[in-house]
N, C-alpha and C positions, 0 to 999 in steps of 0.2 A: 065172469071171466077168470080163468084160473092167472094166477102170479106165476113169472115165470124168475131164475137165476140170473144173471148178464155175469158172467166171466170176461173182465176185460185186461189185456195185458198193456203194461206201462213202458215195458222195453226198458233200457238199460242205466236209467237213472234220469235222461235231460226231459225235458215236454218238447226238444225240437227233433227228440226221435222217437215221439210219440204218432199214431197217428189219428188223423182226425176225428173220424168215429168213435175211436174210445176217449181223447179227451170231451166229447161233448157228450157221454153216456156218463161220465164220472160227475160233469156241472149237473147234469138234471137229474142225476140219482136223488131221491128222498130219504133211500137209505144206503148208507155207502160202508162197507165193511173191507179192509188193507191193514198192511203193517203199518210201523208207529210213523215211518221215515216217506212211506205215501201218501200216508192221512196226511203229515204236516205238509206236502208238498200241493196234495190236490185237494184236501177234505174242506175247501175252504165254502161252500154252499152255503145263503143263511138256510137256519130252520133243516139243515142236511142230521136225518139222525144215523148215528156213527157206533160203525164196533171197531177196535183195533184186534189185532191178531197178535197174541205175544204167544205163550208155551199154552195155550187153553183154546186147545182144537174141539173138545165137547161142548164148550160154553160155544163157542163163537158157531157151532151147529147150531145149536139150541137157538141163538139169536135169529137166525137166520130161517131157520121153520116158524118163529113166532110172527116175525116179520108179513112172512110168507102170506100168513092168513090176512092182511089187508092192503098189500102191494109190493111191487117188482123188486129184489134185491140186487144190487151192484156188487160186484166181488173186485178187488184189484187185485192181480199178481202184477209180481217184480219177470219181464223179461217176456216171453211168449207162454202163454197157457196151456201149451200142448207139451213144454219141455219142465218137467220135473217143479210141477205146482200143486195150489192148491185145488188145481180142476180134478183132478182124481180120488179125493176123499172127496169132493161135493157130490161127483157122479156116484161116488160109493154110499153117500148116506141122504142122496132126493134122486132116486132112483123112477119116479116116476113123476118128477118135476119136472117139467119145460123149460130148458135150459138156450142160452145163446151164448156165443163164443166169440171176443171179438182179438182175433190176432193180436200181438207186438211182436217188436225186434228182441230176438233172445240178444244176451252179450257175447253167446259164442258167435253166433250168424255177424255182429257187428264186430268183431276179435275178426275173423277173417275177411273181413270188408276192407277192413282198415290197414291191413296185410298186405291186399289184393291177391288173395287165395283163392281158386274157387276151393271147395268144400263137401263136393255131392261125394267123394272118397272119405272122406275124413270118420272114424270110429270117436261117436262122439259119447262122452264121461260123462256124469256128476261124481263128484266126493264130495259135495256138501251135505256134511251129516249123513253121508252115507259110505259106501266104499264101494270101490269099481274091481269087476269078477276080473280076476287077473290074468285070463287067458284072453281078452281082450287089448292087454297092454304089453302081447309077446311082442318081442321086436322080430320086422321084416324090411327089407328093402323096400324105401319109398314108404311106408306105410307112415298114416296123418294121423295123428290124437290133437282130440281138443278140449280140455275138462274145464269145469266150475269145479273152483276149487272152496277148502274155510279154512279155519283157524288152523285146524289140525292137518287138513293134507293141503297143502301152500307153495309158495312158487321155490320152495327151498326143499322143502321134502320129496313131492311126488316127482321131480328130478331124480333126486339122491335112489328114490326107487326105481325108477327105469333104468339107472347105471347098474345095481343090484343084479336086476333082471336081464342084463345084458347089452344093454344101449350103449353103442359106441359114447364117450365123452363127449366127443366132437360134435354129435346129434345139435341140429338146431331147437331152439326154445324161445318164445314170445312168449314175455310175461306183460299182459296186458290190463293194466288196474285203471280204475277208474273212469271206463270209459264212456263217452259221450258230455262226462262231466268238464269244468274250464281247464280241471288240473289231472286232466287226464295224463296218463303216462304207458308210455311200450318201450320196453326192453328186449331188445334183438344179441340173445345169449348163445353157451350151449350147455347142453346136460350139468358138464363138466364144471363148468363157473357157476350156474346158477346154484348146484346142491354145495358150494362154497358161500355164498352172497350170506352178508350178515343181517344185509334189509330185508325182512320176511312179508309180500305180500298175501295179506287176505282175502279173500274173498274177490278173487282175480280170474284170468282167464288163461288160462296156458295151452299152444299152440305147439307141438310138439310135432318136427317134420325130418324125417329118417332118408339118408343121402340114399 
């Protein structure tokens, strides 16, 4: 029987907005490969053999075709699988692997849950570690952004860019950190204050909604 991949997404940090099926793919994984901040939260299996994922995207291939030759590997991504993970370089490098996919809650999808926004409008971002084509970020009447953000483009800057680009001040901005977690926190701003705030969130959710 051939081995197949299990892509399973963790959603946005907690296990109570995980959902079932992948937390019970992650217990009986044999071999379980996630960041350092998943492993310590789920890698707890005994006898579970384990890869972490830091800056070493060839090794942690490598791991994982080895694997491959005597049983099923478990992948965890951070959020939904289908939004800016590592399901795309696995597809791109076991291209004729039998793969399974099992959904999570991205943070954006739960960013506007927690809103009460719907969303099926909304032009949705990453800048994490990357940057967003700027003619997706022209301002229009009513028009929704909703980005991942990181270090470098954060709930202080990609503000301070939209006012740049033309965004009224006044524009509303949800800066939404830490979510699902105890100490979760939202910030109900606008443009104008936020690219002022001396608190720089990371690695956040910004919900940006045009009068």
């Amino acid at each position: 029987m051939e081995h197949k991949i299990i892509i399973v997404g963790i959603g946005p940090g907690s296990v109570e907005y995980m959902i079932p099926a992948a937390l019970k793919t992650i217990e009986e994984a044999k071999v379980l490969v996630g960041g350092s901040r998943a492993m310590e939260q789920y890698g707890k299996a005994k006898g579970q053999k384990q890869c972490v994922v830091r800056a070493n995207m060839p090794a942690v291939m490598d791991f994982i075709r080895r694997e491959l030759q005597t049983q099923d590997v478990v992948v965890m991504v951070s959020g939904d699988p289908g939004y800016y993970s590592m399901l795309e370089a696995v597809r791109r490098n076991f291209e004729d692997t039998p793969l399974k996919v099992i959904p999570g809650l991205s943070s954006i999808q739960v960013a506007f849950a927690k809103l009460g926004m719907p969303w099926q409008e909304a032009e949705l971002l990453s800048m994490h570690g990357r940057s967003a084509p700027k003619e997706k970020m022209v301002y229009s009447p009513g028009k929704l952004l909703g980005f991942l953000t990181d270090k470098n483009n954060n709930s202080k800057t990609i503000p301070a860019l939209l006012k740049k680009m033309g965004w009224p001040g006044g524009t509303m901005v949800a800066i939404c950190n830490r979510l699902s977690y105890p100490d979760e926190k939202i910030i109900i701003t606008t443009i104008g204050e936020a690219a002022k705030l001396e608190t720089v969130y990371l690695n956040c959710v910004l919900v940006v909604k045009a009068k």
